[in-house]
N, C-alpha and C positions, 0 to 999 in steps of 0.2 A: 229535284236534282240540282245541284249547284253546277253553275253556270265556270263552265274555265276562263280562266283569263290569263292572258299571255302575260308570264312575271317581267319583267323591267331588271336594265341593268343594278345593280346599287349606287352608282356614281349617280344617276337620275335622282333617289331618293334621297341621297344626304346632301344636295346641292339647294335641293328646296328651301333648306335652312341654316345653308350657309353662311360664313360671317368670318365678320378678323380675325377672331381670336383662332379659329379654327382652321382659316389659312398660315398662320403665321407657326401653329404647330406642325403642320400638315410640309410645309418648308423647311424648316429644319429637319425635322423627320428624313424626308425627301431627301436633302441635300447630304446629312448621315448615309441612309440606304444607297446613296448611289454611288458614293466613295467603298462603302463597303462591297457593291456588286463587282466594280473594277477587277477587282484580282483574281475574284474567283470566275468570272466572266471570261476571263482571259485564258488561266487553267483549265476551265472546260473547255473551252473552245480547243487549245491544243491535244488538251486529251480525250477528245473526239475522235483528232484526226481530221477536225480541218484549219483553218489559219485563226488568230488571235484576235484578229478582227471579227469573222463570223461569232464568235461569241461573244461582241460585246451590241455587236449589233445585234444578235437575238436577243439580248437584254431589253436594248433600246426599242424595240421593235415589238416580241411578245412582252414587254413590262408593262408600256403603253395599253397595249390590246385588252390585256387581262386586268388591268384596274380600270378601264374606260367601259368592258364589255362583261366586267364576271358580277358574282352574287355575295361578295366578300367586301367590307369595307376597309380590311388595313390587308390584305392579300399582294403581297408581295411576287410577281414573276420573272421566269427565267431559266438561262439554263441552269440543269442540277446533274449531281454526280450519278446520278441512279439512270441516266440517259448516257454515262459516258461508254459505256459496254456496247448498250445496243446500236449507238451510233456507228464507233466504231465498227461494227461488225457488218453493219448496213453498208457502210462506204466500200469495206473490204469486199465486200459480194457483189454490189450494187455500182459502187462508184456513188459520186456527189448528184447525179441527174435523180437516182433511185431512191435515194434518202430524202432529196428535196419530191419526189412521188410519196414515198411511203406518208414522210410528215402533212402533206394535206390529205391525203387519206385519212392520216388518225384523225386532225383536225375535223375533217366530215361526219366522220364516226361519233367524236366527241358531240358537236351541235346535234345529228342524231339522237345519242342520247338526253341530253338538256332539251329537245325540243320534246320528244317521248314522256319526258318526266321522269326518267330511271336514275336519276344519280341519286337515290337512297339504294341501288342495288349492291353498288360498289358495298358500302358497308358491309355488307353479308359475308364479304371473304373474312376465311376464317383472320385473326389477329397473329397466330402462329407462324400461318403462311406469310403474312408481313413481313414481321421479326424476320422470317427467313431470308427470303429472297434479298429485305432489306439487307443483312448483313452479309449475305453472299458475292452483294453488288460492292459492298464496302471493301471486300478482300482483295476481288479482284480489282479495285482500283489500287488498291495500296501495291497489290502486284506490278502494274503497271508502271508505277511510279519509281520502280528499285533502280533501274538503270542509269536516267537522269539526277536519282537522289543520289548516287555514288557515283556516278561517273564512269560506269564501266565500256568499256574497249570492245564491242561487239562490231566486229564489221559485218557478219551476216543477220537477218531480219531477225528480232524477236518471235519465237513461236509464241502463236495463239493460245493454245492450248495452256491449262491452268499447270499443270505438271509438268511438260514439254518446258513451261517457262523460269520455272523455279529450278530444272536441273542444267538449263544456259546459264543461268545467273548463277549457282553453282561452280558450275565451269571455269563461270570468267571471273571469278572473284577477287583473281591474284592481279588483276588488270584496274584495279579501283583507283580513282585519281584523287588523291590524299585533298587539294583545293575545293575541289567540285563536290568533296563530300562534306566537306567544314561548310561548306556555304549552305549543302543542303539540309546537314543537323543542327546548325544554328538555326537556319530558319524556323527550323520546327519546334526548337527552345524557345524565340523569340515569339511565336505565333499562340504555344501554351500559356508562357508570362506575363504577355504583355494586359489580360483580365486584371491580374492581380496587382497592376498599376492604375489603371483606368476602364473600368468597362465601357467608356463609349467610345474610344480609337482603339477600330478592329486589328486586332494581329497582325493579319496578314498585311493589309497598308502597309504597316511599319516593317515588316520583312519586307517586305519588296523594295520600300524606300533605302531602307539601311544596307540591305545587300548589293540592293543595284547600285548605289554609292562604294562601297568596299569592294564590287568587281572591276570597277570603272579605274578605281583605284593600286589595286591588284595587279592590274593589265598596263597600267600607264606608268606605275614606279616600281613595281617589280618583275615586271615581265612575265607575270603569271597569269595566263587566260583562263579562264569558267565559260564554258560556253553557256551564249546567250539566245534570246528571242531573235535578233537579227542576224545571227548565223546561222538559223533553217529558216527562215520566214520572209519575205518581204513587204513590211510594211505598208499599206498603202489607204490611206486615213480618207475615203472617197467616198461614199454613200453609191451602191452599185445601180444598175437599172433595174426596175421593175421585172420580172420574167417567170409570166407562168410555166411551169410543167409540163410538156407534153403527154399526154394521158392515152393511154391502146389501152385493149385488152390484155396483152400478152403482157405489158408492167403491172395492170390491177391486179392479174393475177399470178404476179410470181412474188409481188410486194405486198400482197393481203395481210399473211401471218406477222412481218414484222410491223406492218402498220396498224393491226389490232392490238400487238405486243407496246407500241407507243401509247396507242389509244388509250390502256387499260392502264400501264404503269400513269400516265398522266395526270389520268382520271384520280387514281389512289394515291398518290402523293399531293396533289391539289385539295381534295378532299379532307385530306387527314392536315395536313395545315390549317384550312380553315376552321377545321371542327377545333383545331390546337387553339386555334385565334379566338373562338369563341367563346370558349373558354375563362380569356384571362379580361377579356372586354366586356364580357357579356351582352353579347347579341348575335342571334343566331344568321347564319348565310345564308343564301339560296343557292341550294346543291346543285340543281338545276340550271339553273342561268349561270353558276362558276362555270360549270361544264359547256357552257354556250360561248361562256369568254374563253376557256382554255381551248376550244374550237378553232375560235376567229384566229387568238394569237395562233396555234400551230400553221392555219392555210395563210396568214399572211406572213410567218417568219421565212420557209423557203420562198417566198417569193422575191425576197427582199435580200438572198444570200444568206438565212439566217438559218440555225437547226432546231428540232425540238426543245420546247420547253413545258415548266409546268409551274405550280405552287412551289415557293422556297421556303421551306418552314424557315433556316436560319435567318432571313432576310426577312420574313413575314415577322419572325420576335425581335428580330433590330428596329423593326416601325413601328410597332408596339412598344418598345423600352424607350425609344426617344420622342414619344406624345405622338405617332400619327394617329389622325382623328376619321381619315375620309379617304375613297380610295385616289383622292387629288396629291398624295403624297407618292403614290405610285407613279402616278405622272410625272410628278416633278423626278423622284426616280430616273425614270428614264429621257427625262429633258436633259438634266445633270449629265449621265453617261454620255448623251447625243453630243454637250460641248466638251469635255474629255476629250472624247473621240474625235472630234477636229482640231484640238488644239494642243493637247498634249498626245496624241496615241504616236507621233513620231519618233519619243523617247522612249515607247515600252522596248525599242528593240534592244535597251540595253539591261533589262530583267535578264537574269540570270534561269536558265532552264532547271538548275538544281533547285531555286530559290521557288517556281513555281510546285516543283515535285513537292517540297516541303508541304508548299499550300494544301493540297489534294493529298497528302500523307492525314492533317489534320484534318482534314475533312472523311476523310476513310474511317477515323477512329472514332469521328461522330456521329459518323453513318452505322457504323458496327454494334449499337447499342447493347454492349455486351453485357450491361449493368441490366436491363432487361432479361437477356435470356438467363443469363443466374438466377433473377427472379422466379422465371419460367419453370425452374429445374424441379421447384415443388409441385407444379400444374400434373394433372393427372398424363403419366405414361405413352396419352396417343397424342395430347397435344404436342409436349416435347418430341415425339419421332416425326409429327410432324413438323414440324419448328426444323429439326437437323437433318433430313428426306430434303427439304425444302432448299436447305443452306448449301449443302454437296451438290442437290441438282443443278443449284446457279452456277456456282462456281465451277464444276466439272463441264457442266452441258451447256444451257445459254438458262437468260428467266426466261421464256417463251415455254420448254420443257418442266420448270419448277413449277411455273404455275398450273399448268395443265395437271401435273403429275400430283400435286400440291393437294389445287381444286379436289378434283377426283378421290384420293385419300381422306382427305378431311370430310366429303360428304359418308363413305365408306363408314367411316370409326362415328360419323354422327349419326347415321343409320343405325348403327351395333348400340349406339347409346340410346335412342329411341326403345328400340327392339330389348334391352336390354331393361328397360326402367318401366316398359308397360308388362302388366300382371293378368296371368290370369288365375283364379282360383275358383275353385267348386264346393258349393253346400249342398250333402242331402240333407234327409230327412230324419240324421241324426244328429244333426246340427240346430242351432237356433242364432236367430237375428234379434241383437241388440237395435232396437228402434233408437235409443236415445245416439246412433253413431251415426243417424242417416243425415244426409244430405241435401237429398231428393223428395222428402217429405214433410210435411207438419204430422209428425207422429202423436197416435192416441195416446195423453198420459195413463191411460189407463192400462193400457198395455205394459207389462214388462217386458217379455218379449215375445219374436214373432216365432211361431210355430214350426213349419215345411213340413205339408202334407207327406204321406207315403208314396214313392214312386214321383216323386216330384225331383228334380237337380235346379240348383240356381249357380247360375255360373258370373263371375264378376271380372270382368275387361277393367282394367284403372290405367288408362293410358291410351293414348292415341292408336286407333284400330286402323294399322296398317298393312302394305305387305310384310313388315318387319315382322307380324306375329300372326301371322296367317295357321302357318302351320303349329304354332304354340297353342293353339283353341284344339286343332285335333288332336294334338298329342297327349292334351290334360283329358279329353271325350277316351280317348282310349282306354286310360287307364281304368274307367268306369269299369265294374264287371256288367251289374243289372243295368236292362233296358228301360228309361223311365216312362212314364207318363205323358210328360211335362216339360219341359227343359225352360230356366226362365233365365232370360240373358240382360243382367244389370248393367247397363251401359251410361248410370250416372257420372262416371269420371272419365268417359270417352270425350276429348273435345272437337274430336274430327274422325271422318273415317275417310279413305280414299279406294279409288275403282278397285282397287285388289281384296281391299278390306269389303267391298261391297260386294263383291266376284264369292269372296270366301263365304259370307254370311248369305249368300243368296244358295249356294250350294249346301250349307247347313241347313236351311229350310226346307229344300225339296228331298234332302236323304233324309230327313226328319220326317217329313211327311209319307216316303215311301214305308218307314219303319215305324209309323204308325203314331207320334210322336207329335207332339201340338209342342207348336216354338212363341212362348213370351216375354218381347221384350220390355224392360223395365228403366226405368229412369233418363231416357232418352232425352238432348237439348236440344233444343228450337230449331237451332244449326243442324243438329246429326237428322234431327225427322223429317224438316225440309230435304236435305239430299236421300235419302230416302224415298220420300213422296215422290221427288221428279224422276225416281228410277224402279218406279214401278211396284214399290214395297209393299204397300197397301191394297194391293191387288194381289202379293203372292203374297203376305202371308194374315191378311185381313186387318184395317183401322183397332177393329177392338182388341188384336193383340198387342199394340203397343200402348203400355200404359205411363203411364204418368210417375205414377212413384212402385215402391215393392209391396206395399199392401193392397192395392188396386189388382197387379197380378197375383198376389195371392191368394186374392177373393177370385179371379175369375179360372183358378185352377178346380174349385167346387165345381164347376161345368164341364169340364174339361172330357169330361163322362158318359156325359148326356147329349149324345147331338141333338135333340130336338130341344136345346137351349136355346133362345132367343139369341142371335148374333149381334151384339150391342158392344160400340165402341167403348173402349176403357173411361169410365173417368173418375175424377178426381174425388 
């Protein structure tokens, strides 16, 4: 048995063989990612629903964590737009005490799994369900953002509700403030264009610098205000105290479901970035210890004032496109952000609120992958209703119900597809078997082909013997008129069977035998005999009926006659 061993962060292993050359990339890199985190750090953070500081400080705080504790070397952390729903909705329900509970909950959850070794489970969700939810979360951000991206005149709360909020905005249409929307469509032209100038100064920077200068400006020689960060927020560039959670029973469990709902999105978008990362670098993460650093940062970012965070693919490929080598680029990362944030964050208050909606406008549209689901539109019929089952639930309901609802469906239609592709078919004894097709045997050449005694049936299972086809074995037996001999059940393309398939075939054996009926079966693998043997098989329905290959059983159906045959196991 191989001995376990506890996996190591990756900042351990590539420090080993550290050197200049790969500090000096690993900084620049660095110093790039964390000018790039700024804005959108700040945008999440408000469109959370908590202040502009909390999200740079979860920057600063999970960015650190997760390059210092994950399984990823150029792994990028932080807040992302796919946490901005759920937060918000947590703070609404919860308040900031409950959110900052829920988050080291998932944070727990997370190290749970990395310490278990299940972060290959994640994988398993369907891709469908991704797409979906992904772009569900993309909508309703984009929804979010209409108000501030136009300026509209609401003096009562924005409805929650995905509908509820599109027929306010509706309403107040005629209320749009012709400035505050120039600010926030430019931004959005400026944020697309600015690639097609330079790909290494990020868009948004440049919106933000250019508009917050033209507001400043605006405001000061023509007396036109845009409102800004500093007119809902108060700035206050301080590093907070330390302050765990208080934890009862009665928070774990009223903040379970949204702390699993952190846990699980965390988990799948950290994941799918690194797997993205690995990709173009070539070298593979440790899924396991990502998920032990995406832990640590969650339970330390509320500690610290900070919200949920996870893997940034976008930020993950900005450290990859500017040489970072190691996850010492993530550090620097978030070193860069920490002087920011004391030296400059007293001027964010003059960012324009339109000019951030822009930011998270384009981020909504990159999130939306919509150039995937067209792709999708070819994928067979259950994937697609899964894909847009998935995208309504987010956006209608919450993703806690998408997923669940998602999950659940997707196992559903991959059962029907099992159920669906495993065969069963019946040969009498007016049939013949081409040996030269078999599988399961080193066939006589001499044989052309194989015979099937009278009152013999051979029945062929080609696919996993589940309960998906349980009742497909009795429904082809029925149709039988004569009662056989013999029944021989080929079970070389079986490559598993489970308790129901074993429940089914254990019940074909003994009505077999009350009807007088000898059951053999045939081409059986190593895997299917073993489960088998430990369930008693060989005792009900005797070692020498399971044979090896179909001519094995065909020779011992000549006995099948004679009980005072010598009872000899099959062989080969």
């Amino acid at each position: 048995m191989k001995k376990y061993r506890p996996s190591k962060p990756e900042l351990f292993h590539t420090l080993k063989h550290y050197n200049k050359q790969k500090f000096t990339a690993d900084l620049m890199a660095g110093i790039i990612v964390g000018i790039v985190a700024l804005p959108l750090a700040i945008a999440f953070g408000i469109a959370s629903g908590v202040s502009p500081e909390k999200g740079i400080l979860t920057a600063i705080i999970a960015g650190f964590a997760i390059s210092a504790f994950g399984g990823s070397r150029v792994q990028i952390g932080g807040p992302t737009g796919a946490f901005i729903v759920i937060i918000y909705g947590i703070i609404q329900q919860y308040g900031l005490t409950g959110l900052a509970i829920a988050t080291v909950m998932a944070g727990l959850f997370l190290i749970l799994l990395g310490v278990l070794r299940l972060g290959t489970i994640i994988r398993y969700i369907p891709y469908p369900i991704i797409v979906g939810f992904t772009s569900g979360i993309a909508l309703t951000i984009f929804s979010t953002q209409i108000k501030d991206l136009l300026g509209l005149h609401i003096e009562e709360a924005v409805p929650a509700d995905f509908i509820e909020k599109w027929i306010c905005y509706i309403q107040h249409f005629s209320t749009i403030d012709p400035a505050t929307a120039i600010v926030g469509i430019v931004s959005v032209v400026i944020i697309a264009c600015t690639p097609f100038v330079s790909k290494k100064v990020p868009g948004s920077l440049v919106a933000i610098i250019v508009m917050t200068v033209a507001g400043i400006i605006m405001t000061n020689y023509f007396g036109i205000h845009v409102d800004t960060i500093g007119d809902r927020f108060d700035i206050n560039p301080s590093l907070p105290e330390a302050e765990i959670p208080s934890l009862n029973w009665d928070n774990l469990k009223g903040l379970l479901p949204p702390a699993i709902t952190i846990a699980v999105l965390g988990a799948i978008e950290s994941l799918l970035s690194a797997t993205v990362a690995d990709g173009i670098i070539g070298h593979k993460h440790d899924s396991n210890q990502e998920l032990i650093g995406q832990g640590i940062a969650n339970v330390l970012s509320p500690i610290f004032g900070g919200i949920p965070a996870t893997g940034a693919i976008a930020r993950t490929m900005t450290n990859i496109n500017n040489g970072g080598k190691t996850p010492v680029a993530g550090i620097i990362h978030a070193v860069v952000l920490l002087l920011i944030y004391f030296f400059l964050m007293p001027y964010a208050k003059y960012i324009p609120m339109a000019c951030l909606a822009g930011v998270l406008v384009v981020v909504s549209y990159n999130m939306s992958g919509w150039r995937t689901i067209r792709e999708m539109m070819h994928n067979p019929k259950s994937d697609t209703f899964v894909l847009w089952l998935t995208f309504i639930l987010t956006v209608i309901f919450d993703l806690t119900i998408a997923i669940e609802v998602g999950l659940m469906l997707a196992c559903l239609l991959c059962m029907r597809r099992m159920a669906e592709t495993t065969q069963v078919s019946v040969l009498t004894d007016d049939d013949e078997i081409d040996p030269t097709a078999e599988t399961d045997l080193a066939a006589n050449p001499n044989i052309e082909h194989l015979t099937i005694p009278e009152h013999v049936e051979v029945y062929e299972i080609n696919g996993p013997y589940f309960f998906g086809i349980a009742n497909k074995f009795e429904e082809v037996m029925a149709t039988m008129k004569d009662r056989p001999t013999v029944r021989i059940i080929r079970m070389r393309r079986v490559p598993f069977i489970d308790s129901t398939g074993m429940h089914n075939l254990e019940n074909l054996i003994t009505m077999s035998k009350k009807e007088g009926i000898r059951i053999i079966l045939s081409g059986v693998n190593d895997y299917v005999r073993g489960v088998l043997a430990k369930n008693g098989f060989y005792e009900l329905i005797g070692e020498e009926n399971i044979c090896p290959n179909i001519n094995v059983a065909l020779e011992r159906t000549k006995h099948s006659c004679c009980p005072a045959t010598r009872r000899e196991p099959c062989q080969p």
